[in-house]
C-alpha positions in Angstrom: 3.2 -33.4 -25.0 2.3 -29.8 -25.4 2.8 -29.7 -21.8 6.1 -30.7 -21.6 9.2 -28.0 -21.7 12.6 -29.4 -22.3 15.3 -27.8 -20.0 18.5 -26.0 -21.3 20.1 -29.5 -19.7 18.8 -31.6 -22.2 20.0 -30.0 -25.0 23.8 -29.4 -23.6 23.1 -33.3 -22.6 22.2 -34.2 -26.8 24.8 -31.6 -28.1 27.5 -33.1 -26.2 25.8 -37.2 -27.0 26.4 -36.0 -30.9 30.2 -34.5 -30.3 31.2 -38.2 -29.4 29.4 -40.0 -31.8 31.3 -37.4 -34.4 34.5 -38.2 -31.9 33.9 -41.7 -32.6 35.0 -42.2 -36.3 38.3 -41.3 -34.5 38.0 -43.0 -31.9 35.9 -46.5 -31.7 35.5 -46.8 -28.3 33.9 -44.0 -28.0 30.7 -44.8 -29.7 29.4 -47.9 -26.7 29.9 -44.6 -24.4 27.6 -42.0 -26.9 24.8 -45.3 -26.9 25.1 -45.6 -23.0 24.5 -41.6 -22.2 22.0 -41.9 -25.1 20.1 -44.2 -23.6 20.2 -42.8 -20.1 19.2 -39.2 -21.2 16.5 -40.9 -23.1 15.2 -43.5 -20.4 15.7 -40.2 -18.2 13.2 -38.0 -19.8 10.9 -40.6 -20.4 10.7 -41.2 -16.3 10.4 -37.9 -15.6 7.4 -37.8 -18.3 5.8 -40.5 -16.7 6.1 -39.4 -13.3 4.5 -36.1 -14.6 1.8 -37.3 -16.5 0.5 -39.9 -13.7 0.7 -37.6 -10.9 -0.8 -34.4 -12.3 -3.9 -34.3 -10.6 -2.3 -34.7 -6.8 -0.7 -31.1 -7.6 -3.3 -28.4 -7.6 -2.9 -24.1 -7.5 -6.0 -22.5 -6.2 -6.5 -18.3 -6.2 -8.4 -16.2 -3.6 -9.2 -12.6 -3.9 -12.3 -10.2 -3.0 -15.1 -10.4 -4.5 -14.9 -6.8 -5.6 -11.5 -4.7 -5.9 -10.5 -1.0 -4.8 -9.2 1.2 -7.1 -5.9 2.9 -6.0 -5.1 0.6 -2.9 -2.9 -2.0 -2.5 -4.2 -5.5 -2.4 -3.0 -9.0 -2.0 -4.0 -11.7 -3.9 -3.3 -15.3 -2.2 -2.6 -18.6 -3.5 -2.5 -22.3 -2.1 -0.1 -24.3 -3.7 -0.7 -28.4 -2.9 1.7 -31.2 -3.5 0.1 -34.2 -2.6 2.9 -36.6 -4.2 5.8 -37.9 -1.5 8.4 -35.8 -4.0 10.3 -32.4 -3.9 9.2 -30.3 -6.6 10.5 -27.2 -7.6 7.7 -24.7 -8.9 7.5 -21.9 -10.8 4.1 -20.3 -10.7 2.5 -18.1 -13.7 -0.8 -16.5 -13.4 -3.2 -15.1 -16.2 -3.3 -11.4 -14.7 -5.8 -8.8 -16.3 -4.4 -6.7 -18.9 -4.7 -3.8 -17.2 -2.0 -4.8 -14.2 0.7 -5.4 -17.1 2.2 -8.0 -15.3 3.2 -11.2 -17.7 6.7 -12.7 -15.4 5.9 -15.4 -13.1 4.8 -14.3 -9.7 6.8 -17.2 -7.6 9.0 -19.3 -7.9 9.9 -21.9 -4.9 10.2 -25.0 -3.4 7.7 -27.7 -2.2 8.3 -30.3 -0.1 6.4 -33.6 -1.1 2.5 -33.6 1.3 2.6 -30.4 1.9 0.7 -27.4 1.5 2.3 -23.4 0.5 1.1 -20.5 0.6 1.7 -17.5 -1.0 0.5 -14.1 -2.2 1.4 -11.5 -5.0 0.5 -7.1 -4.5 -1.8 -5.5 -6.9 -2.5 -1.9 -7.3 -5.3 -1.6 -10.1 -5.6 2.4 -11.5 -8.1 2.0 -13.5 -11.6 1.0 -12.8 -13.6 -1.5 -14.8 -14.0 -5.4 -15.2 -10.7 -7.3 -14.7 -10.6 -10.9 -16.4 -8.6 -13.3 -14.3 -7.1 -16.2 -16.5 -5.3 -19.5 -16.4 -3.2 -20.2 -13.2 -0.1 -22.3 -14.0 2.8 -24.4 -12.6 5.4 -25.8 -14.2 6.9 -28.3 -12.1 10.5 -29.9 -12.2 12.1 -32.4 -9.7 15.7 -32.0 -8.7 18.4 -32.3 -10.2 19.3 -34.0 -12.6 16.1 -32.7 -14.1 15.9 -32.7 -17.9 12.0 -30.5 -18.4 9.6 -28.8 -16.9 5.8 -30.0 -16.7 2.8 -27.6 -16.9 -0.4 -28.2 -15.3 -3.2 -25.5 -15.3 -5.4 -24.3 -13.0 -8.8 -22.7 -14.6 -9.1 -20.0 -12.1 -11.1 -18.0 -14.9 -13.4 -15.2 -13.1 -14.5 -11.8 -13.7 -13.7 -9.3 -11.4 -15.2 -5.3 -10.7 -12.5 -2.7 -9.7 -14.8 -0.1 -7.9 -14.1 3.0 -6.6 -11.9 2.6 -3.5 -14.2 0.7 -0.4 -10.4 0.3 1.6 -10.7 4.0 1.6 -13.8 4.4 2.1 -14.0 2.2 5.5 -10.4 3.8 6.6 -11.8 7.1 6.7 -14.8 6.0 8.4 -13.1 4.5 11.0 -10.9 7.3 11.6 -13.7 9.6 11.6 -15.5 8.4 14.6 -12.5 7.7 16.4 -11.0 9.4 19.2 -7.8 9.5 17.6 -9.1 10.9 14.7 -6.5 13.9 14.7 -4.0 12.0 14.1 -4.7 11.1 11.0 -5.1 14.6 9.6 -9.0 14.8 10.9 -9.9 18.2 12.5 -12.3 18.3 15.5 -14.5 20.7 15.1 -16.5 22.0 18.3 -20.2 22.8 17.5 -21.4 26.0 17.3 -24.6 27.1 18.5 -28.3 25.1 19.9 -29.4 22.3 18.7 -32.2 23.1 16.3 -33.7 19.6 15.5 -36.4 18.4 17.9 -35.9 14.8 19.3 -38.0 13.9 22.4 -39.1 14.6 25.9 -37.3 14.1 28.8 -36.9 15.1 32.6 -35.1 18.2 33.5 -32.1 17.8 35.3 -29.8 20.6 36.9 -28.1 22.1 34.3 -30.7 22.2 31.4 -31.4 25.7 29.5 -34.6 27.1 31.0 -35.5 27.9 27.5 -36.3 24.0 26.5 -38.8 23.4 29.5 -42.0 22.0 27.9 -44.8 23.5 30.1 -47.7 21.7 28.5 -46.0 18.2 29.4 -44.6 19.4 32.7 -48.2 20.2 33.8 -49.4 16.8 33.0 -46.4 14.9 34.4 -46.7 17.8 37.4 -42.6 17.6 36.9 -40.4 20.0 35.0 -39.9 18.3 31.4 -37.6 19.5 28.6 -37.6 19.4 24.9 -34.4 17.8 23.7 -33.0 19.0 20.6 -30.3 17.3 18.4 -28.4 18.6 14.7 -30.2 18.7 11.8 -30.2 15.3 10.0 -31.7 15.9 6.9 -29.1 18.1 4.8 -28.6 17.6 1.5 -25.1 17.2 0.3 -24.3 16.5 -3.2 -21.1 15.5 -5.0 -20.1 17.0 -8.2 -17.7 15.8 -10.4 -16.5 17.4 -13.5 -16.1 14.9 -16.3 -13.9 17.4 -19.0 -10.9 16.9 -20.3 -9.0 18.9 -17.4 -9.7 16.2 -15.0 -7.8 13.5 -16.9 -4.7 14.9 -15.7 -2.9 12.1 -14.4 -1.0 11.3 -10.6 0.6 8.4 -9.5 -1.2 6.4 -11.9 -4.7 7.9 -11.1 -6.4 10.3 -13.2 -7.8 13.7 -11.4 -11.5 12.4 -11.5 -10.6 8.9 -10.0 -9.2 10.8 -7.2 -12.7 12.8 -7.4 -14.5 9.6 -7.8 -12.4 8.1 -4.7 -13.6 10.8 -2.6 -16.9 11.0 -3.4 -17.5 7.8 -2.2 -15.6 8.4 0.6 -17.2 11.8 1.6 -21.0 10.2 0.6 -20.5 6.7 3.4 -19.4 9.8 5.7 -22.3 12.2 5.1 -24.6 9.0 5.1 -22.9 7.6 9.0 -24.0 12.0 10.0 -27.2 11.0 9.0 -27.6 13.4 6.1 -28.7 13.1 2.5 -26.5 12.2 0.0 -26.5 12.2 -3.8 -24.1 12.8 -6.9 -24.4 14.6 -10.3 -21.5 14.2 -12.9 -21.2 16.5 -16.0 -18.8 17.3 -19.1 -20.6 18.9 -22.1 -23.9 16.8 -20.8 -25.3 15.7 -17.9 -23.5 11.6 -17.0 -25.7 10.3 -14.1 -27.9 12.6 -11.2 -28.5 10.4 -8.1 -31.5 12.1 -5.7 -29.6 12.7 -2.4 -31.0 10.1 -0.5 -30.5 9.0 3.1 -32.3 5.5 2.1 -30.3 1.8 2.8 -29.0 1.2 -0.5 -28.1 5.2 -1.3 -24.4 4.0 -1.0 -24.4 0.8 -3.4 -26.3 3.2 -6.0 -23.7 5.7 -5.8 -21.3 3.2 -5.9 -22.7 1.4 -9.3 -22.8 5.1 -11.1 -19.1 6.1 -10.0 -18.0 2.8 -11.7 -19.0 3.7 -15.2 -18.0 6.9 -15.3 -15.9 8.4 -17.8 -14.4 11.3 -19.0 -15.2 12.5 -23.0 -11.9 14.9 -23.2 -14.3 17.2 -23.7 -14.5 21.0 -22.5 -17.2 20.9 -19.2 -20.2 23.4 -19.5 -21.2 25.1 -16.4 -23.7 26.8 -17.9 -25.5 23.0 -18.3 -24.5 22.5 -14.9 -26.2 25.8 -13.4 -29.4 25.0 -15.6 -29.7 21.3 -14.0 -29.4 22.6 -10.8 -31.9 24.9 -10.9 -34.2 22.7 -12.3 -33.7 19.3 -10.1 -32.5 20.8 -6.8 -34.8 22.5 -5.3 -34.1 22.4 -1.7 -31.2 24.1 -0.3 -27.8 21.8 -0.5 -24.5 21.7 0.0 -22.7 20.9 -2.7 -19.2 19.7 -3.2 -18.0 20.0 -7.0 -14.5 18.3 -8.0 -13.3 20.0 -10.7 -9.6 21.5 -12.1 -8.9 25.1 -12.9 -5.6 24.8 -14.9 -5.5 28.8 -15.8 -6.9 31.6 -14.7 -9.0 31.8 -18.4 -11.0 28.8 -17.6 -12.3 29.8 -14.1 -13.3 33.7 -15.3 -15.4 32.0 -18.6 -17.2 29.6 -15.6 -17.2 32.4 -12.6 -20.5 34.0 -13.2 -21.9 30.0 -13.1 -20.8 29.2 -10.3 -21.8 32.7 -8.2 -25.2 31.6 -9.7 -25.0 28.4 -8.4 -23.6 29.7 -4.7 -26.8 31.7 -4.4 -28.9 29.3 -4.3 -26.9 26.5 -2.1 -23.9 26.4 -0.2 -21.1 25.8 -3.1 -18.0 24.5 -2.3 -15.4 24.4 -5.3 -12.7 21.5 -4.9 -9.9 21.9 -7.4 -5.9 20.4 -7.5 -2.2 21.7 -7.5 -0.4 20.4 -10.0 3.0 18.9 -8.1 4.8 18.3 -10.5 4.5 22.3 -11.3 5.1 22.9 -7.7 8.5 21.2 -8.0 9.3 23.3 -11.1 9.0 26.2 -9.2 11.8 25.5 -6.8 14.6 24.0 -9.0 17.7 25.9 -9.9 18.3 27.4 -12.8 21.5 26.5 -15.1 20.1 27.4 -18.3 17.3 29.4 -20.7 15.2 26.4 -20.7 15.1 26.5 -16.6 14.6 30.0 -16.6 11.4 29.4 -18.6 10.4 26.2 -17.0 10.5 28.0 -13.3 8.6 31.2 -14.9 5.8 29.1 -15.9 5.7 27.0 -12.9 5.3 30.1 -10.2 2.8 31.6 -12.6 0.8 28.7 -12.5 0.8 28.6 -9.0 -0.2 32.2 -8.7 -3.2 31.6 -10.8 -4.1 29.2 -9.1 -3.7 31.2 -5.6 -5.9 33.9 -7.8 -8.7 31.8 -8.1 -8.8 31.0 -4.7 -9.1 34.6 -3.5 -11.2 35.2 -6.9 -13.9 32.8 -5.2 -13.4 34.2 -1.8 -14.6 37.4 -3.3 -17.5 36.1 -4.8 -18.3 34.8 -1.8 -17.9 30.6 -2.6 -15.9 28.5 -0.7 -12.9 26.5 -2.2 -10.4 23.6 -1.1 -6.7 24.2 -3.5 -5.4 20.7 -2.8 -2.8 17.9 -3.4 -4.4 14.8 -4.7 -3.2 12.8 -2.3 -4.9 15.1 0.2 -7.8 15.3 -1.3 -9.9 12.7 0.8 -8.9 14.1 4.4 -9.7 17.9 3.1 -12.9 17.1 1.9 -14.0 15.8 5.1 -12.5 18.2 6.8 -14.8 20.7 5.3 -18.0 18.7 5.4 -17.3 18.5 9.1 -17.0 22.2 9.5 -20.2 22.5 7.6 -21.8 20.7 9.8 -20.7 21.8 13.0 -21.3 25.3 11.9 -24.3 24.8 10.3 -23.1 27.1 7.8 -25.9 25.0 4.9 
């Protein structure tokens, strides 16, 4: 019985049974009709129990999802609703969701014709990572009307599920990368400057070819002109570095700074990995989190993946001395490195600027810090009172500073990307694609 759910219906139906049993000490021949719509409600229910109860198991709810979720994107989970009784039913379906999707209303509610098969699906957008515990899938069932309760059955859908850093992204950017229509999707073609400097075979000259590469020793054994061909360099290292501190928990639309970072790196790594380049990752707050070797080996990506999942951020105040020390001592070769971090004043980036020149000397930095928008929209409403006044003061400050730091690092002579979040992604690229064609490592 624990299963059973008595409608509002049946208690209008009883409350109105007991007003003419009360009318009948007034009225005696009202008390055969309160028996006869006793009964009836009575006999009623108990059909509608019976029916229930016997033909449970030909009414099923199944879920489908990935095996593995992205974090940020939009994603559908599907369901496949069965009736296999000859009855209408009307359904409402209820799902155990994970806590962290705060979603506890029923997800559908329709009707089923009786042999017949619906399908349906709900949108997630998870925004945070970790393991998401799927629960209990149930129906409650009802026929028509005049129904008098509602039937649960339960589904035990239990399974555990990963939400990783964004793989949607990750295989968007990819495509849109190497495709020729990658401009218009915010990717800049960038033509490559200067020769090839990477030797990759032999071959026969043809008209055309640059003098320069002709091979003599293997032209005189072949007695034809052959030419060393050449192709980019494919064995740069290019690291990701994400600051863990407290500045990067900064939230935006529901994703913190560093999940954006994390996003990206993922992204930007599958991408360096397809340009057949090294890749690897260090993250840092007041310690060193996890160092990944850049690697261009065939399960670099799935590591990087597994140490972008457990990352989190301590709230505490990033050291770049620690950073500059670690790099000196575990990067020895030459990299390019692309650190995610968030200047919020112009205080923090002078206590960290002679860290990062340091670092620049010895590779190719690239600093990769945010806009805050909802500043930027401070800056631009209209005053009516004090309050605004100081509200648009800050907010243009804060977007000089961070215009300051820009030119700041200019002078020093590192790179830097000042970006939206939501940009973040296409920017990085961007500049890993200019890197390359430039060969500016």
């Amino acid at each position: 019985m624990k299963n059973v759910f008595l409608k509002s219906r049946f208690f209008v139906a009883a409350g109105c049974i007991v007003l003419l049993f009360v009318a009948s000490y007034v009225i005696n021949s009202l008390y055969v009709i309160a028996c006869i719509i006793a009964i009836g409600l009575i006999l009623l229910t108990i059909f509608e129990w019976l029916f229930f109860r016997f033909q449970k198991n030909s009414i099923t709810c199944s879920r489908t999802h990935t095996s593995r979720i992205s974090l940020g994107d939009i994603q559908k989970i599907k369901y496949d609703l069965v009736n296999e009784t000859s009855v209408n039913l009307n359904v409402e379906v209820l799902d155990e969701l994970p806590t962290q999707l705060q979603q506890r209303d029923s997800i559908k509610k329709l009707k089923i014709s009786g042999d017949s098969t619906e399908e349906f699906s709900i949108e997630i957008r998870p925004t945070e990572r970790g393991l998401y515990k799927f629960g209990t899938t149930h129906v409650l069932l009802s026929l028509g009307f005049p129904s008098l309760m509602e039937y649960r059955i339960s589904s035990k859908n239990e399974n555990d599920v990963k939400v990783i850093p964004s793989i949607i992204q990750m295989r968007k950017f990819q495509l849109q990368v190497f495709s020729k229509t990658a401009t218009l999707s915010g990717i800049r073609r960038i033509r490559a400057l200067g020769e090839n400097d990477e030797f990759e075979h032999i071959r026969n000259y043809n008209q055309g070819d640059n003098i320069k590469a002709i091979n003599w020793k293997a032209s005189s054994r072949n007695n034809k002109l052959m030419v060393n061909r050449f192709q980019n360099t494919k064995s740069q290292n290019v690291y990701c570095i994400i600051d863990k501190g407290r500045a990067m928990k900064m939230p935006f639309d529901e994703l913190s700074l560093m999940d954006y970072a994390i996003n990206s790196s993922l992204v930007l790594s599958n991408i360096v990995l397809k340009k057949y380049d090294k890749t690897g990752l260090i993250t840092f707050s007041n310690k060193l989190g996890s160092l990944v070797k850049a690697e261009s080996k065939l399960n670099q990506l799935e590591n990087i993946i597994d140490k972008l999942y457990h990352q989190k951020t301590d709230f505490l105040e990033p050291s770049f001395e620690l950073l500059n020390n670690i790099i000196r001592s575990k990067l020895k070769r030459r990299s390019v490195l692309m650190m995610f971090t968030n200047f919020e004043n112009l205080q923090d980036f002078q206590r960290n600027a002679k860290y990062l020149k340091a670092i620049n000397k010895r590779h190719l930095l690239i600093v990769i810090f945010f806009r805050n928008s909802e500043v930027m929209e401070l800056s631009s409403i209209k005053t009516k009172s004090r309050d605004d006044i100081y509200l648009k003061t800050f907010a243009q400050r804060n977007i000089l500073e961070k215009e300051t730091i820009v030119n700041a690092l200019k002078q020093m002579g590192v790179q830097s990307i000042l970006t939206n979040p939501q940009d973040l992604s296409v920017n990085v690229i961007n500049k890993y694609l200019e890197i390359k064609a430039k060969r500016m490592s």
